[in-house]
BALOBA-1460 file (C-alpha; in Angstrom, 3 decimals):
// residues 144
<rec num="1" residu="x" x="-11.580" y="6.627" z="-17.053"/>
<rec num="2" residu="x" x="-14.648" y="8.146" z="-16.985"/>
<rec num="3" residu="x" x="-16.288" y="10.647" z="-15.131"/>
<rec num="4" residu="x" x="-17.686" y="9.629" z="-11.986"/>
<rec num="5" residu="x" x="-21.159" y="10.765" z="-10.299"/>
<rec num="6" residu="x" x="-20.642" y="12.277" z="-6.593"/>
<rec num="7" residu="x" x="-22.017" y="8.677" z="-5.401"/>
<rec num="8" residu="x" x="-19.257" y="6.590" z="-7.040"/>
<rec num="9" residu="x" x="-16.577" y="9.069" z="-6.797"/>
<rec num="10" residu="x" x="-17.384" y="8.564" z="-2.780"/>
<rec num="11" residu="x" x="-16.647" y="5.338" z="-3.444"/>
<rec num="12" residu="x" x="-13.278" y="5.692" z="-4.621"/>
<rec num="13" residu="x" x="-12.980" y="7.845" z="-1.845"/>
<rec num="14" residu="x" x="-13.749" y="5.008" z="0.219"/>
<rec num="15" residu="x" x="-11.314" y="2.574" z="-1.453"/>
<rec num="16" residu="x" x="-8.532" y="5.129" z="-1.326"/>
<rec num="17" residu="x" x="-8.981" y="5.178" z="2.240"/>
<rec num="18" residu="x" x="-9.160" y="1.703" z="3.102"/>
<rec num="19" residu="x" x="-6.039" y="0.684" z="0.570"/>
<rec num="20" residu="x" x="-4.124" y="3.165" z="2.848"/>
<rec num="21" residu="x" x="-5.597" y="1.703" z="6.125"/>
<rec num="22" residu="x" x="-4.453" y="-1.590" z="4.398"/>
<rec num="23" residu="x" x="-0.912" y="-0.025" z="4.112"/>
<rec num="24" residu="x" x="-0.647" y="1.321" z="8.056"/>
<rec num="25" residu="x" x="-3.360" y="-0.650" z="9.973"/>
<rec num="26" residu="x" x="-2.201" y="1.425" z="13.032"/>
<rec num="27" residu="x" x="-5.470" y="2.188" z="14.983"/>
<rec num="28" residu="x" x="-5.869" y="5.735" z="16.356"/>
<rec num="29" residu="x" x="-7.724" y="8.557" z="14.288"/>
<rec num="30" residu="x" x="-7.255" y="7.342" z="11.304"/>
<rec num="31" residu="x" x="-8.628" y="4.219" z="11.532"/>
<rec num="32" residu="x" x="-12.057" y="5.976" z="13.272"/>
<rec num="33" residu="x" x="-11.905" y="8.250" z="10.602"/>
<rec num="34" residu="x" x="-11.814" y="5.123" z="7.686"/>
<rec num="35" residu="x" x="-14.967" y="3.585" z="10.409"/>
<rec num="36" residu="x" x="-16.742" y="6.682" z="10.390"/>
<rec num="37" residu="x" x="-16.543" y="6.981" z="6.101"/>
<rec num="38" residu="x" x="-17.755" y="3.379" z="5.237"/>
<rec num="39" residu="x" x="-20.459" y="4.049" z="2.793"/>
<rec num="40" residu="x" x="-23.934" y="2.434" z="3.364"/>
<rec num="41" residu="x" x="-25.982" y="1.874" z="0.437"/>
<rec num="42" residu="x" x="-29.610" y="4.123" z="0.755"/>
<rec num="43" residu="x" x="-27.787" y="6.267" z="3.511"/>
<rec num="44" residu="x" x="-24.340" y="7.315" z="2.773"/>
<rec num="45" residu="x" x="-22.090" y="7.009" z="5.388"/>
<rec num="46" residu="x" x="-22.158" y="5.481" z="8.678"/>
<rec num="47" residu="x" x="-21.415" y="8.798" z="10.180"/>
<rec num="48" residu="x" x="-23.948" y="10.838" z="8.356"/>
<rec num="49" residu="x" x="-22.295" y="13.924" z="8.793"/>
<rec num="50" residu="x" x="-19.109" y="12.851" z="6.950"/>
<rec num="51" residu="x" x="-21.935" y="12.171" z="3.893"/>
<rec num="52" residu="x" x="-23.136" y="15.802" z="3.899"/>
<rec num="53" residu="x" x="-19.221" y="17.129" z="4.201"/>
<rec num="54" residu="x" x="-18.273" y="14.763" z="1.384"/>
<rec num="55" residu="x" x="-21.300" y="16.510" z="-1.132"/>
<rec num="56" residu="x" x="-20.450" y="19.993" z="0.608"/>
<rec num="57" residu="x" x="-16.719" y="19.366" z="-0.524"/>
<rec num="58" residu="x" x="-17.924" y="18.434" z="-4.283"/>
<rec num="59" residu="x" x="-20.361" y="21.748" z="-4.075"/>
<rec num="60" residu="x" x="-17.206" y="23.941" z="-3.401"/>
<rec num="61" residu="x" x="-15.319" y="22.423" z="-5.826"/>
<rec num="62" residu="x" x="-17.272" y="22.682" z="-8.355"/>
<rec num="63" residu="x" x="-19.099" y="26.230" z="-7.646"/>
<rec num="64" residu="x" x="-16.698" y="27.894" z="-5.257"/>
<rec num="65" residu="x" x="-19.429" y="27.847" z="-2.594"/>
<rec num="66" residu="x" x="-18.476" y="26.913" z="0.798"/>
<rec num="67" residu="x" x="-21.971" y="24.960" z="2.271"/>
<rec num="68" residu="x" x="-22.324" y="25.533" z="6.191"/>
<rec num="69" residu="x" x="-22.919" y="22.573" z="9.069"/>
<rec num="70" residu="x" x="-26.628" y="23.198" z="8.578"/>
<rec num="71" residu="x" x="-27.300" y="23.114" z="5.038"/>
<rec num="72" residu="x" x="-24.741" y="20.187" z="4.198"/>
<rec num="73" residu="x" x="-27.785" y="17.540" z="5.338"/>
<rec num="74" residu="x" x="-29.914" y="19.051" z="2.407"/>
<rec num="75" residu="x" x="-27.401" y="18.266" z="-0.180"/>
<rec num="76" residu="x" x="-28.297" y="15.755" z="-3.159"/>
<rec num="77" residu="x" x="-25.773" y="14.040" z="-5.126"/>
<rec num="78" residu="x" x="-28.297" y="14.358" z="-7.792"/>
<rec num="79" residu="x" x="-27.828" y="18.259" z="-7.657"/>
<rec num="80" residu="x" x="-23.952" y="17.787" z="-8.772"/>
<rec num="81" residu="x" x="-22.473" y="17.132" z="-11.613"/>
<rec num="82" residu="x" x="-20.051" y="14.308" z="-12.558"/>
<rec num="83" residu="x" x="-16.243" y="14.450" z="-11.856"/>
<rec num="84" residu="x" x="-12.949" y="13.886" z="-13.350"/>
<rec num="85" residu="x" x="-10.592" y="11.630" z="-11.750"/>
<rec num="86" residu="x" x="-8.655" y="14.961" z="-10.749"/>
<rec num="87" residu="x" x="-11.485" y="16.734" z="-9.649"/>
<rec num="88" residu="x" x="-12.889" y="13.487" z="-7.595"/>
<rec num="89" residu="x" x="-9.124" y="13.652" z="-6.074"/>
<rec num="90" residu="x" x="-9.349" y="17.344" z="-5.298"/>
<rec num="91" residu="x" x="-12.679" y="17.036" z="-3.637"/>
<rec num="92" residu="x" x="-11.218" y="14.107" z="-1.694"/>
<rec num="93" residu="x" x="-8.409" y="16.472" z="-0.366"/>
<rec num="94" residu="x" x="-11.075" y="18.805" z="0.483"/>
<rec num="95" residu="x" x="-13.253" y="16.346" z="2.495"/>
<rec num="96" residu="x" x="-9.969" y="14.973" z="4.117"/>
<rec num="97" residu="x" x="-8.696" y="18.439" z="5.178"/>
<rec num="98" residu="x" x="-11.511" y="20.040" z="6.817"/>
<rec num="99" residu="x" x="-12.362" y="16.663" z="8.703"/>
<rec num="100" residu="x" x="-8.005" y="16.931" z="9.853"/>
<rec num="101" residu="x" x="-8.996" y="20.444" z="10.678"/>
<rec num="102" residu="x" x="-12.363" y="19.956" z="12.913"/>
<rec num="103" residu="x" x="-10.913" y="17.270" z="15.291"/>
<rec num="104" residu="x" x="-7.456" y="18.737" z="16.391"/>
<rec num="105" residu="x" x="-5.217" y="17.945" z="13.525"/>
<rec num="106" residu="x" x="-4.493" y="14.845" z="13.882"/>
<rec num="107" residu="x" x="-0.428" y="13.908" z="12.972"/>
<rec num="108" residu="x" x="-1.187" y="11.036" z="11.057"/>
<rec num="109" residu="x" x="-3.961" y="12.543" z="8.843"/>
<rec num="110" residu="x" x="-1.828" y="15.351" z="8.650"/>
<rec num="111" residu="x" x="0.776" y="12.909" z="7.165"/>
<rec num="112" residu="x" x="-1.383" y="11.670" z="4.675"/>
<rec num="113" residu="x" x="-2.839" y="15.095" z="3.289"/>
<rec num="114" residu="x" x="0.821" y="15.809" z="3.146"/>
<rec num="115" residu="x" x="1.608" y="13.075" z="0.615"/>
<rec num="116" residu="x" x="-1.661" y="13.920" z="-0.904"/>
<rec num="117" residu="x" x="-1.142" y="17.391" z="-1.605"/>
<rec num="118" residu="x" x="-2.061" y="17.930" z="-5.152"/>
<rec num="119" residu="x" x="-0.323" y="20.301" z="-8.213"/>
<rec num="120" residu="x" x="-2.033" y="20.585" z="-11.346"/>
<rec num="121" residu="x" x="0.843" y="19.924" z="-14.135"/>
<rec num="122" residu="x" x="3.153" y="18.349" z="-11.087"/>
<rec num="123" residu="x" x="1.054" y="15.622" z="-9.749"/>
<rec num="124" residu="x" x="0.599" y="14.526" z="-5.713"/>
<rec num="125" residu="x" x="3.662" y="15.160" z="-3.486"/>
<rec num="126" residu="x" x="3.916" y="11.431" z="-2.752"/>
<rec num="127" residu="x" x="3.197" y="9.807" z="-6.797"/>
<rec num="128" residu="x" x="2.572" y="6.711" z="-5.271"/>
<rec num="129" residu="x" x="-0.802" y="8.036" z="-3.571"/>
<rec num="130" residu="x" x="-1.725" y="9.195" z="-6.982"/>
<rec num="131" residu="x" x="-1.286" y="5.815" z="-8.488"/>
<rec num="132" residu="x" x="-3.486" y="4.567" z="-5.769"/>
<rec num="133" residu="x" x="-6.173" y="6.917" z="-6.150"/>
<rec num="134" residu="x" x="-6.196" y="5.872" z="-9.909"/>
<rec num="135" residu="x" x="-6.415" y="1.961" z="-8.785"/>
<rec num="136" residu="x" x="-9.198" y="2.657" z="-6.612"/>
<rec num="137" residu="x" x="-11.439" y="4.863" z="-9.303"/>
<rec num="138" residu="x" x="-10.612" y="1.509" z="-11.421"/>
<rec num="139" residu="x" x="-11.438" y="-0.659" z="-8.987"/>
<rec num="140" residu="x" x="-14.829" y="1.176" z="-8.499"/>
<rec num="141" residu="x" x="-15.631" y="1.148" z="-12.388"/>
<rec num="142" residu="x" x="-15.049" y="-2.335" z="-12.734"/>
<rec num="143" residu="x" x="-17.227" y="-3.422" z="-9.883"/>
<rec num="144" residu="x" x="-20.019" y="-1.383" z="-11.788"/>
């Protein structure tokens, strides 16, 4: 696989998502949270805060820099570099977390980042979620 620019790596963000939505179609947060991620071509997302906290979660992976509310809008996916499947995975994580963390924690979100959690070396908690995560970078390279 190669690397993947912040736009595309969004993308298998997006697919990861919506393969687990596909796996529990249970509406509640999750399912708003999927809603609120869909990517719109031109804009980003259909929430277009979840945009800037996607690119602030890339930024802090990749610098260390934690990007407040404010300046996240001003963020370019032309200012970051291109990432690794693991690193597109970890930034993922990031982006999942903090939005878990902002609206109350919700139990199944928590659930998922759970099975997501991540150990260089080891691999996810859950290996199945990594498996998925490489099916939907795939699926994104091939619809290139």
């Amino acid at each position: 696989m190669t690397p993947m620019d912040p736009q595309q790596a969004y993308l298998a963000v997006v697919a990861f998502l919506n393969g687990h939505w596909e796996q529990r179609p249970v509406p509640g947060d999750f399912g708003d949270f999927c809603d609120m991620c869909d990517y719109v071509p031109g804009l980003g997302t259909r929430d277009p805060a979840m945009w800037g906290d996607w690119l602030a979660a890339v930024k802090k992976l990749q610098t260390g820099v934690d990007v407040p509310d404010p300046v996240r809008d001003a963020l370019s996916p032309d200012a970051l570099k291109p990432l690794a499947p693991d690193q597109a995975y970890l930034a993922m994580f990031e982006f999942i977390r903090e939005y878990w963390e902002r609206v109350s924690r919700p139990a199944e979100i928590g659930d998922l980042l759970g099975r997501m959690t991540y150990t260089p070396g080891t691999g996810t908690a859950d290996p199945e979620m990594w498996k998925r995560w490489l099916a939907a970078i795939e699926k994104v390279q091939a619809d290139r």
